[in-house]
GUPASE-731678 format. One record per residue (C-alpha): z, x, y. Coordinates in nm, 4 decimals. Example, Ala and Ser with C-alpha at 12.3 -4.5 7.8 and 13.67 -1.06 7.14 Angstrom:
% GUPASE-731678
<rec pz="0.7800" px="1.2300" py="-0.4500"/>
<rec pz="0.7140" px="1.3670" py="-0.1060"/>
//
This chain:
% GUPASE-731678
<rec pz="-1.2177" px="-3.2804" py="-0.3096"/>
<rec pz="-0.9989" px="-3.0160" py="-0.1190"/>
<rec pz="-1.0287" px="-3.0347" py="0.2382"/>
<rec pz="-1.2181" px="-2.6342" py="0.1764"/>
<rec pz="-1.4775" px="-2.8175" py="-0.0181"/>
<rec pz="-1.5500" px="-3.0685" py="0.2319"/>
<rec pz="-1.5959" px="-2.8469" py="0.5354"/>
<rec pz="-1.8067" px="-2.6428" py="0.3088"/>
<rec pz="-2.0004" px="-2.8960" py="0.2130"/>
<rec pz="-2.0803" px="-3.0443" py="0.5483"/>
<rec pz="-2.2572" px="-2.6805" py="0.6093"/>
<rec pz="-2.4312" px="-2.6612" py="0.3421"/>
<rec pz="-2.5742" px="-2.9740" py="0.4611"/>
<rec pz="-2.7261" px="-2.7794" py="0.7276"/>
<rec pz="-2.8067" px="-2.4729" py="0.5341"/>
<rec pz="-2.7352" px="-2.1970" py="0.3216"/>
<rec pz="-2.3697" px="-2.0655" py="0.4531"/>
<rec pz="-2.3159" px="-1.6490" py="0.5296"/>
<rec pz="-2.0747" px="-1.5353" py="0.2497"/>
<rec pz="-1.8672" px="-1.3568" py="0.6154"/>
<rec pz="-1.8178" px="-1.7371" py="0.6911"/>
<rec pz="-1.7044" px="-1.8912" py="0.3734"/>
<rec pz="-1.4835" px="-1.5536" py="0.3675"/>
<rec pz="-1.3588" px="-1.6792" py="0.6938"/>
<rec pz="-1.2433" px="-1.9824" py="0.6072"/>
<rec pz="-1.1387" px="-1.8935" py="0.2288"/>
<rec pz="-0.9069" px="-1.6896" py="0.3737"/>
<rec pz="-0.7711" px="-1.7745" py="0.6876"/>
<rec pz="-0.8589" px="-2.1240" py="0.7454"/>
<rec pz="-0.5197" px="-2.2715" py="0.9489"/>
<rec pz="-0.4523" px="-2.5248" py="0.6551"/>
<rec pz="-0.5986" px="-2.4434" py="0.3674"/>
<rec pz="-0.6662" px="-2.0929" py="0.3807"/>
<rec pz="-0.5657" px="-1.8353" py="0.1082"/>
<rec pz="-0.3331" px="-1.6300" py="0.3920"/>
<rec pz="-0.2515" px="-1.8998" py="0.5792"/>
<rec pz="-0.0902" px="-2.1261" py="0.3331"/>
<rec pz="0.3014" px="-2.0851" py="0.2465"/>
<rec pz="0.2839" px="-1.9176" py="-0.0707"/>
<rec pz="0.4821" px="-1.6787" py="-0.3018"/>
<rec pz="0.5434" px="-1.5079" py="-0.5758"/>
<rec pz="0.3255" px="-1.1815" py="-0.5522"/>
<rec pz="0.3211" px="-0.8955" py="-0.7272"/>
<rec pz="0.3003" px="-0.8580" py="-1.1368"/>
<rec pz="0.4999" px="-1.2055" py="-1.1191"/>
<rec pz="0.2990" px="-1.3708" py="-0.8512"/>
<rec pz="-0.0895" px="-1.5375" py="-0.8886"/>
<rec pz="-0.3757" px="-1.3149" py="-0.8405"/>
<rec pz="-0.3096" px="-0.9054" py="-0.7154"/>
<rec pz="0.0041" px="-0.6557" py="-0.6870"/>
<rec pz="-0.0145" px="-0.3378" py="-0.4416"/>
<rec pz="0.0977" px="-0.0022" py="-0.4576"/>
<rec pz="0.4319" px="-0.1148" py="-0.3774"/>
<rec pz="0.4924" px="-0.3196" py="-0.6864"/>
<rec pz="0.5231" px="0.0345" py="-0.8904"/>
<rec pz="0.8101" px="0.1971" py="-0.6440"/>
<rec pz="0.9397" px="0.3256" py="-0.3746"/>
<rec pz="0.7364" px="0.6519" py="-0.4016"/>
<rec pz="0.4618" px="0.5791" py="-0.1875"/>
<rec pz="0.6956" px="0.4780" py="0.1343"/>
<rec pz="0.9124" px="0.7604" py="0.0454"/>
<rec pz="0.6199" px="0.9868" py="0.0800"/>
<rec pz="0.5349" px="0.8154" py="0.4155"/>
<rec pz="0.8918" px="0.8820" py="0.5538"/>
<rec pz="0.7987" px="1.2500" py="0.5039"/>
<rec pz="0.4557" px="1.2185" py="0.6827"/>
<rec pz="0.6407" px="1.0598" py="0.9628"/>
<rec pz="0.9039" px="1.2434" py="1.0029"/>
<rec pz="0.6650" px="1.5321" py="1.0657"/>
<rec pz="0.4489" px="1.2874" py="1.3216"/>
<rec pz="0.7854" px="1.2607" py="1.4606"/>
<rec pz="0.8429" px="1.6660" py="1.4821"/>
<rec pz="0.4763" px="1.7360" py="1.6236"/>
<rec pz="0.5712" px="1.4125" py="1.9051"/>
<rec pz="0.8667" px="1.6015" py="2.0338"/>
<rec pz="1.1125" px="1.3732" py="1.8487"/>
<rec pz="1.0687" px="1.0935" py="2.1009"/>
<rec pz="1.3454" px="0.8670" py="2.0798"/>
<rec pz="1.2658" px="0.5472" py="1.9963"/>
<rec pz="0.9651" px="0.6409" py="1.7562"/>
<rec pz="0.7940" px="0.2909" py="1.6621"/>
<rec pz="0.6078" px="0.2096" py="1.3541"/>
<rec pz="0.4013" px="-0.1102" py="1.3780"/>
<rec pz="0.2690" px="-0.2309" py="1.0593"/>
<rec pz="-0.0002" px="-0.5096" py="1.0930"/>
<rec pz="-0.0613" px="-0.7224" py="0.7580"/>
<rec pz="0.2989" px="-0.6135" py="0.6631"/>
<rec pz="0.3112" px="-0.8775" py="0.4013"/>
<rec pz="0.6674" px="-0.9047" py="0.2521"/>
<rec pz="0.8208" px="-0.6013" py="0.4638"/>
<rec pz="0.8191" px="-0.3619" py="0.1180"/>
<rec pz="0.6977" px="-0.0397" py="0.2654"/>
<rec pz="0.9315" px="-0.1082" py="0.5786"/>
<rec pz="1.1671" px="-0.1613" py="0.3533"/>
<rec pz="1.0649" px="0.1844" py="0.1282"/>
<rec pz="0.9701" px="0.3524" py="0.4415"/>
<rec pz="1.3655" px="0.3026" py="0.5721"/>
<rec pz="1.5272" px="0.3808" py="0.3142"/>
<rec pz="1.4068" px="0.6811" py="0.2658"/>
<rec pz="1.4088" px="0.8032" py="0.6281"/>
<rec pz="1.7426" px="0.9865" py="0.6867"/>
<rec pz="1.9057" px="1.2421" py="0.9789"/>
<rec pz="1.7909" px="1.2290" py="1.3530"/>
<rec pz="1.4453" px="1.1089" py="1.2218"/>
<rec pz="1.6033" px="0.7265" py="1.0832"/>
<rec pz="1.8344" px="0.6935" py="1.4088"/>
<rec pz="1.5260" px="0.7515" py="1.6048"/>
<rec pz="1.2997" px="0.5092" py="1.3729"/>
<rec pz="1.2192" px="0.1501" py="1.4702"/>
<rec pz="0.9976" px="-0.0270" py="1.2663"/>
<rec pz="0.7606" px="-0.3464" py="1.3447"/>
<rec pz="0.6565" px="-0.5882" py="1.1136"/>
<rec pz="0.3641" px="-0.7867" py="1.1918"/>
<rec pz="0.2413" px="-1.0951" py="0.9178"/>
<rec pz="0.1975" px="-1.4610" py="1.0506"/>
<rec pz="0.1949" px="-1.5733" py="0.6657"/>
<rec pz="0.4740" px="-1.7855" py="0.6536"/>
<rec pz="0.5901" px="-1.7219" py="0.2897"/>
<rec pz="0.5221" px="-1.3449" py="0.3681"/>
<rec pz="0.7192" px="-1.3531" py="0.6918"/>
<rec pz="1.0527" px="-1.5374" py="0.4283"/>
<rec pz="1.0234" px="-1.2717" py="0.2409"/>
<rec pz="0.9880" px="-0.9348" py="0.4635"/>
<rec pz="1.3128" px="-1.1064" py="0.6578"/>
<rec pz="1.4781" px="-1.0947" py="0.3097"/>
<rec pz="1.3388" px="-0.7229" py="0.2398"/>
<rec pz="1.4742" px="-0.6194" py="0.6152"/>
<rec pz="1.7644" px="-0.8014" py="0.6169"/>
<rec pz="1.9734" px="-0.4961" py="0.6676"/>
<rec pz="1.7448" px="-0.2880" py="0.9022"/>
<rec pz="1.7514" px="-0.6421" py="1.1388"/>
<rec pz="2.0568" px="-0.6706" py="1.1627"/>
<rec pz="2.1361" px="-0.3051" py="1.3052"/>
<rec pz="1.8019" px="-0.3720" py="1.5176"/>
<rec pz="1.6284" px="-0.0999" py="1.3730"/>
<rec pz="1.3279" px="-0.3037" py="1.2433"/>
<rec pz="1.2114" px="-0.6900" py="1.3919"/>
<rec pz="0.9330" px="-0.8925" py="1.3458"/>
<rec pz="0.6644" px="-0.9822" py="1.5849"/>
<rec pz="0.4381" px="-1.2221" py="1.5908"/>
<rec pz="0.0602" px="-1.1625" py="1.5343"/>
<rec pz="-0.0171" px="-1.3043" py="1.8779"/>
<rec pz="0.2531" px="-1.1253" py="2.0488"/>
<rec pz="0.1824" px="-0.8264" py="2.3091"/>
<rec pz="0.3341" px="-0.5028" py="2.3023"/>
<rec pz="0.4119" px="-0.2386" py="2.5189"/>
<rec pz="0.2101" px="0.1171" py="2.4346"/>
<rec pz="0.4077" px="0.3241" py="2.2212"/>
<rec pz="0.5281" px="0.6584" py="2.0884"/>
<rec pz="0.4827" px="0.6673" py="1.7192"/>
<rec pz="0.2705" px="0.5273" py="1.4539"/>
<rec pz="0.0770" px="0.2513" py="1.3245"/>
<rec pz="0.0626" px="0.1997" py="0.9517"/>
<rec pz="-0.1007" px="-0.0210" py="0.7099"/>
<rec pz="-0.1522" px="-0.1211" py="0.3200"/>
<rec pz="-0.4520" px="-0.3056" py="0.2244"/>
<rec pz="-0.5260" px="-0.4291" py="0.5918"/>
<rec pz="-0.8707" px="-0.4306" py="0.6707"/>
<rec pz="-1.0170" px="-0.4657" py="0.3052"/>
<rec pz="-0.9091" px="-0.8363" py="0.4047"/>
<rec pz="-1.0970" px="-0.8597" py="0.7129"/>
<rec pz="-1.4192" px="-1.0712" py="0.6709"/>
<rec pz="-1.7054" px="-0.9203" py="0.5848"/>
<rec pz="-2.1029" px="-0.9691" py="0.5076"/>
<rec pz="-2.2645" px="-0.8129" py="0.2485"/>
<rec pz="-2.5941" px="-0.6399" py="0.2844"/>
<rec pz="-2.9153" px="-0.5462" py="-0.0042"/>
<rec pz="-3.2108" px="-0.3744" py="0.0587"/>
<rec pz="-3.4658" px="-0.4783" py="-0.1535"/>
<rec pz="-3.6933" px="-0.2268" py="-0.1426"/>
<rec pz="-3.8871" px="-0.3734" py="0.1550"/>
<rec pz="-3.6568" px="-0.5899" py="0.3762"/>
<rec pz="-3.2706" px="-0.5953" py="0.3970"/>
<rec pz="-3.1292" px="-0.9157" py="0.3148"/>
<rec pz="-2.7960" px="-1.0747" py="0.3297"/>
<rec pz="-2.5636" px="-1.3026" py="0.0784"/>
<rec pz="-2.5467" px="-1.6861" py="0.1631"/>
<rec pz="-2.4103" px="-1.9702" py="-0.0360"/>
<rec pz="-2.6569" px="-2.2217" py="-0.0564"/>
<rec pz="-2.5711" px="-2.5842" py="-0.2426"/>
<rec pz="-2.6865" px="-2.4411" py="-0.5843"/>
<rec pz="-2.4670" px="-2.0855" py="-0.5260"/>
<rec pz="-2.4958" px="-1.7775" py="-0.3938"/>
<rec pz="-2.8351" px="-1.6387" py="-0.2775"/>
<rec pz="-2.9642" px="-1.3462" py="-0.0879"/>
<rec pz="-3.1618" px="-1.4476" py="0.1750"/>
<rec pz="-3.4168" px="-1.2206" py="0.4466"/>
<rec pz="-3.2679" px="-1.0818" py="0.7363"/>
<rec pz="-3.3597" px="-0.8917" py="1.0463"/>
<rec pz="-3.2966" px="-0.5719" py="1.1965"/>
<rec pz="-2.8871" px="-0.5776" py="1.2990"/>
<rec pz="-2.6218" px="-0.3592" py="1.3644"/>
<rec pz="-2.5311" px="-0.3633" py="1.0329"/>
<rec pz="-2.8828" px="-0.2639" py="0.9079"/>
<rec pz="-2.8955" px="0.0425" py="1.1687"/>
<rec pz="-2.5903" px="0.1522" py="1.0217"/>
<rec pz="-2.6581" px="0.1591" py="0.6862"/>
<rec pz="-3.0159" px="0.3141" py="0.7302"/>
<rec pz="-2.9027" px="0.6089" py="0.9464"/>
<rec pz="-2.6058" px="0.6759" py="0.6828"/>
<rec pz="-2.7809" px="0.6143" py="0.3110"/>
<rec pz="-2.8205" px="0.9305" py="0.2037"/>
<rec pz="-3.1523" px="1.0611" py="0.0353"/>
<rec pz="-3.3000" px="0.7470" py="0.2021"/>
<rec pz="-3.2562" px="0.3756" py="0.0439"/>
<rec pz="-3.3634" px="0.2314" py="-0.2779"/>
<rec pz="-3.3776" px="-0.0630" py="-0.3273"/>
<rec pz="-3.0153" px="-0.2698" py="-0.4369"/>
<rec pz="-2.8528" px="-0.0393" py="-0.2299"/>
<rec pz="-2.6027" px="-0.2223" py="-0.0234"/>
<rec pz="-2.2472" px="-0.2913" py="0.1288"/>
<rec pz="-1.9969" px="-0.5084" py="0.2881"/>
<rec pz="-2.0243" px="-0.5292" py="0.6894"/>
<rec pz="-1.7278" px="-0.6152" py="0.8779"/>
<rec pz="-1.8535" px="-0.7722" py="1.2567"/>
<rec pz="-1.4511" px="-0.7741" py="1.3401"/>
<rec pz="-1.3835" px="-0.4033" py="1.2846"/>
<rec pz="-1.4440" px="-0.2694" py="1.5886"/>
<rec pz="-1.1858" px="-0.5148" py="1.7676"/>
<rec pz="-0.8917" px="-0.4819" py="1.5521"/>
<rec pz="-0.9378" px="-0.1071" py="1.5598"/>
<rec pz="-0.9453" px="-0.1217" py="1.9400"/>
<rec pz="-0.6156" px="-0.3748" py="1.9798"/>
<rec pz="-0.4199" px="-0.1289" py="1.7650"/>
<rec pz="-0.5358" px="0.1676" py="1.8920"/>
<rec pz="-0.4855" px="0.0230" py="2.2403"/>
<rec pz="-0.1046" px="0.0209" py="2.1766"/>
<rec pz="-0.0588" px="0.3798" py="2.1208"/>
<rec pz="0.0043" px="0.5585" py="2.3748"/>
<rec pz="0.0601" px="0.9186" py="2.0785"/>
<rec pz="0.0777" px="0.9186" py="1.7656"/>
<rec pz="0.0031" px="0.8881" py="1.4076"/>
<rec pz="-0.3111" px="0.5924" py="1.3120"/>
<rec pz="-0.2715" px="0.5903" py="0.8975"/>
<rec pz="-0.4182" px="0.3303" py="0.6746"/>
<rec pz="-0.4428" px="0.3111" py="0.2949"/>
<rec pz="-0.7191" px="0.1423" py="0.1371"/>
<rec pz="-0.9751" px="0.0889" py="-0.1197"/>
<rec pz="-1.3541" px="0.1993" py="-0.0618"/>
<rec pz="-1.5379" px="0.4431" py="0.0728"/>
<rec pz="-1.7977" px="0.6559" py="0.2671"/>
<rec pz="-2.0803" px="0.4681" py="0.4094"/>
<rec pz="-2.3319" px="0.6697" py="0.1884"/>
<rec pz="-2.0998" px="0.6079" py="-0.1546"/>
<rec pz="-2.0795" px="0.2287" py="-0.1213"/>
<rec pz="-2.4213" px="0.1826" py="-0.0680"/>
<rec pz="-2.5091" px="0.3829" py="-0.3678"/>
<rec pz="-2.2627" px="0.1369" py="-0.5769"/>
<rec pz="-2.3924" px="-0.1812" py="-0.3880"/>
<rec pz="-2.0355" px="-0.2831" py="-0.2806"/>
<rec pz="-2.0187" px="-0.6533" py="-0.2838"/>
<rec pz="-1.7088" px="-0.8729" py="-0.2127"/>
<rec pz="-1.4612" px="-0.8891" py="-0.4779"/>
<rec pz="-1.2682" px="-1.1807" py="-0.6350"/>
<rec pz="-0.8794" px="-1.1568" py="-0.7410"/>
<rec pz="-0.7391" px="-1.4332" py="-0.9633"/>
<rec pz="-0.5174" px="-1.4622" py="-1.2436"/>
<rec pz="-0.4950" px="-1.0411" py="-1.2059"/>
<rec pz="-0.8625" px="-1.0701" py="-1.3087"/>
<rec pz="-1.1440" px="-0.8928" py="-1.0854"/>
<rec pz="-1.4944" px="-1.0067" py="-1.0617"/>
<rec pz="-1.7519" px="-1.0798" py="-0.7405"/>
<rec pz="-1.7118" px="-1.4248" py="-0.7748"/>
<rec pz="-1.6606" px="-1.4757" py="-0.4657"/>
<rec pz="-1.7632" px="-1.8798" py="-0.4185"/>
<rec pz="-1.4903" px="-1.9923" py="-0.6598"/>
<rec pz="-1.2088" px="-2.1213" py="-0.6338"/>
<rec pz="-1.2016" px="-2.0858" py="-0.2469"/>
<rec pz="-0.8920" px="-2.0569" py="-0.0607"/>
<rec pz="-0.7093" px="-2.0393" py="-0.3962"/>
<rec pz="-0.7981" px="-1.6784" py="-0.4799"/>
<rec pz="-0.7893" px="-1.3700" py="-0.2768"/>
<rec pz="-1.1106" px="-1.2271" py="-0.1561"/>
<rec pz="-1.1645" px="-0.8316" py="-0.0439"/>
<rec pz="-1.4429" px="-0.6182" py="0.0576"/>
<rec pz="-1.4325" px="-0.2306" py="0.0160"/>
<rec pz="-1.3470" px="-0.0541" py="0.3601"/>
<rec pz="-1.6405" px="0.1708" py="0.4685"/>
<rec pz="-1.4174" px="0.4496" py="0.6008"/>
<rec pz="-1.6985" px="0.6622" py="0.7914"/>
<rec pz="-1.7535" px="0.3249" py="1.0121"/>
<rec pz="-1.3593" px="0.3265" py="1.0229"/>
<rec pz="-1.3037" px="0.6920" py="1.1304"/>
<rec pz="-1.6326" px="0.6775" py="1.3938"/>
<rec pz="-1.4359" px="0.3613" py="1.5439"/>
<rec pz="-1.1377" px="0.5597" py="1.5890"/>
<rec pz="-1.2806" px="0.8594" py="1.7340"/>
<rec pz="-1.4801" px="0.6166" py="1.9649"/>
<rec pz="-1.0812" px="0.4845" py="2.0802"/>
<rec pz="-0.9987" px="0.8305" py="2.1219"/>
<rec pz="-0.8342" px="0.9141" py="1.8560"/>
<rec pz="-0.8847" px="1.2844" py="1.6650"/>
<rec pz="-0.9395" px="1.3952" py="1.3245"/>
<rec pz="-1.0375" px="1.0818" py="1.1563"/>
<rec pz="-1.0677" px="1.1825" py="0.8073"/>
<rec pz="-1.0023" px="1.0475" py="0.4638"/>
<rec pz="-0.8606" px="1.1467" py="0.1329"/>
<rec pz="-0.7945" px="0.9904" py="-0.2067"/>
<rec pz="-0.4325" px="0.8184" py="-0.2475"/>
<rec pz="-0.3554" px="1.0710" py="-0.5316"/>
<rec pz="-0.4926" px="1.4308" py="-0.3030"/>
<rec pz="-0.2559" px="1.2594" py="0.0178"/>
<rec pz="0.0482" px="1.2150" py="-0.2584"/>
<rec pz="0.0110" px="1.5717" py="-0.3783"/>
<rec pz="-0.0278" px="1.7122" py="-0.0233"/>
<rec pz="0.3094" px="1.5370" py="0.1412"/>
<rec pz="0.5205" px="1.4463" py="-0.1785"/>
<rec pz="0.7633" px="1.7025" py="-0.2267"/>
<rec pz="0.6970" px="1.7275" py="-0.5876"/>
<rec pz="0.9285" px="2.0116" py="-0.7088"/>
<rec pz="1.2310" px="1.8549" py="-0.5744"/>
<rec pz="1.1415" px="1.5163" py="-0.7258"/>
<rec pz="1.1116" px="1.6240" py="-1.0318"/>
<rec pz="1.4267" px="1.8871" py="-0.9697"/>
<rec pz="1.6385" px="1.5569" py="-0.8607"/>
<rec pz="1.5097" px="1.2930" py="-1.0997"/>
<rec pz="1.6400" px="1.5001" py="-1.4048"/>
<rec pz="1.9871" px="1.3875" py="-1.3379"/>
<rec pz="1.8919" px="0.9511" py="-1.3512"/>
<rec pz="1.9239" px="0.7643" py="-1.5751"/>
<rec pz="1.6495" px="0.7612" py="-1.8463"/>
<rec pz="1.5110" px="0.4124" py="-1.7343"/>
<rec pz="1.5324" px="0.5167" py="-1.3808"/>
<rec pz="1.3560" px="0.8657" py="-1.4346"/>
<rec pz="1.0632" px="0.7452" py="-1.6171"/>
<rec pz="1.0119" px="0.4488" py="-1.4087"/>
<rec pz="1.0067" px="0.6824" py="-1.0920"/>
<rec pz="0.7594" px="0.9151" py="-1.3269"/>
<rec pz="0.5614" px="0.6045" py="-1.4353"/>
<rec pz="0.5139" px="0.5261" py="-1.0321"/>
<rec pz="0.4183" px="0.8911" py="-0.9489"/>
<rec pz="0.1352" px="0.8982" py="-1.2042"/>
<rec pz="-0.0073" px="0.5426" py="-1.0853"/>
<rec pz="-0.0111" px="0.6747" py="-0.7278"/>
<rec pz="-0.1753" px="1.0088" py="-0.8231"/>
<rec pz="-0.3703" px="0.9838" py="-1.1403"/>
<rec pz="-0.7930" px="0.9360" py="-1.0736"/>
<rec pz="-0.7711" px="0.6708" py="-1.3254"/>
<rec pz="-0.5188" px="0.4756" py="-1.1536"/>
<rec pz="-0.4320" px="0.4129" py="-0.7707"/>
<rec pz="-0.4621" px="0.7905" py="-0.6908"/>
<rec pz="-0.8200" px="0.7545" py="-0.7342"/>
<rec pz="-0.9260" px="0.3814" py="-0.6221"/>
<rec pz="-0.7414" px="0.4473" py="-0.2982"/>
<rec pz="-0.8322" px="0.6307" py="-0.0241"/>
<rec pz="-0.5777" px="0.7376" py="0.2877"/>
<rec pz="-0.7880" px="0.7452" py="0.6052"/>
<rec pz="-0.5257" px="0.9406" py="0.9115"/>
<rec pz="-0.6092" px="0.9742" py="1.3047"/>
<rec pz="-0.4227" px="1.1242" py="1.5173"/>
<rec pz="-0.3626" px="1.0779" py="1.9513"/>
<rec pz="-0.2167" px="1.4146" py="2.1042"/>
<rec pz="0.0157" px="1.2846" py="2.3947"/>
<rec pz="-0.0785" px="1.3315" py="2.7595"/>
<rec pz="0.0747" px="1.6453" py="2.9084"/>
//
């Protein structure tokens, strides 16, 4: 029995267990947990999920142009930081510096932030170069910083952040448990989480409408956005509105063996487990810290807008054939509504500095 079993089953014991809390422990448990554990490979090679940045470089490419032009509308402060929380192995650093070039990469410092410890291995193998020349460094996730001039970035951060999921039945609102014989929805009162989803389900509910609640949003959103002082607040994501994911009845999702299903009670702490991000909650949050123009866009529209499309395509006709379709291959993932460009969205926030 794994040592995830037994705590689980010492609940259950008591009672049916919140799926938040065996997504709590699944995941981040200090021993046995699915992010806490030294693992490794990821990717197409590794167990159970690959990101955007297993197709290319495109994607932090296109993000060197975004923040280069954060950078412009700053003033061209000098350092400019870019803090990435849930940086995993340090790939779209990695991307991100590469592609940065002129006054915009001497100014750019970058910050990794990932307490995995396999993760951690990796990103200092990724960075090696940009470490050494001090122009990236990791930080713990427990370590303070000074407010900043910059940006703060993420990939597939907060769809990893516990979270509850929610049905309305037609009559009451009830929430998903694990009891001893599996999962189970069980009756729950009026909450935060209940508010929310009532005052944003558009046309009024019906019954199986439902989502994903995350309790530790509104911290995490307030620690980062704490830290900067101007800047640029960009995460890319999977979900959606409010109104959209509780029309689908977002539930938590599964990965394992790149295979997707809501099974969430299996195979605990040896399979990754997500919940769509609702970004209306996500942008109000940020507004609420002060920051302006929370909005959201698919991965493919935010490509298409900052990618500077005619050039690439100008510039890749001279690669090799290998190299040009592989960069071609990448672009079409990111954009296409069948692939990433459509799952993802890119949710951007923006704090004017003080004059």
């Amino acid at each position: 029995m794994s040592l995830l079993t037994e705590l689980l089953a010492a609940r259950l014991a008591v009672g049916p267990v919140p799926a938040v809390e065996v997504m709590d422990l699944a995941l981040y448990h200090p021993e046995a947990g699915y992010y806490r554990r030294a693992q490794g490979p990821w990717g197409f090679q590794g167990a159970d999920y690959y990101t955007a940045l297993d197709l290319g470089p495109l994607l932090g490419e296109t993000l060197a142009i975004r923040l280069a032009a954060a950078w412009e509308d700053l003033g061209r402060p000098d350092p400019f930081l870019v803090l990435e929380p849930g940086a995993g192995r340090g790939w779209l650093g990695r991307d991100l510096l590469q592609a940065a070039a002129g006054p915009f990469a001497q100014a750019l410092r970058y910050l990794h932030r990932d307490d995995n410890p396999a993760a951690a291995a990796a990103a200092r193998e990724a960075l090696a170069p940009w470490l050494a020349s001090g122009r990236a460094r990791l930080v713990a996730q427990d370590q303070p910083l000074e407010r900043f001039q910059g940006a703060i970035i993420s990939n597939e951060l907060f769809d990893a952040l516990p979270a509850q999921p929610w049905r309305w039945d037609g009559e009451h609102w009830r929430y998903e448990a694990l009891g001893a014989d599996g999962p189970q929805w069980a009756e729950g009162g009026p909450a935060p989480a209940t508010e929310w989803f009532a005052a944003h389900a558009e046309g009024g509910l019906e019954a199986g409408d439902g989502a994903p609640w995350c309790e530790g949003l509104p911290a995490l959103v307030r620690d980062l956005a704490g830290i900067l002082e101007a800047g640029l607040f960009l995460t890319i994501d999977y979900g959606e509105s409010t109104a959209r994911l509780l029309d689908k009845g977002a539930d938590l999702r599964r990965f394992k063996g790149h295979q997707v299903d809501g099974k969430w009670w299996e195979d605990l702490g040896e399979a990754d487990l997500t919940a769509d991000v609702d970004f209306t909650r996500l942008a109000r949050l940020l507004e609420q810290q002060g920051l302006e123009g929370a909005g959201h866009q698919t991965l493919g529209r935010w490509i298409r807008r900052h990618a500077p499309l005619t050039r690439w395509e100008a510039e890749w006709q001279g690669l090799p054939e290998a190299v040009r379709l592989g960069r071609m291959e990448n672009l079409l993932q990111l954009t296409l509504p069948a692939k990433m460009g459509d799952r993802f969205r890119v949710l951007e926030a923006w704090r004017a500095p003080q004059r």
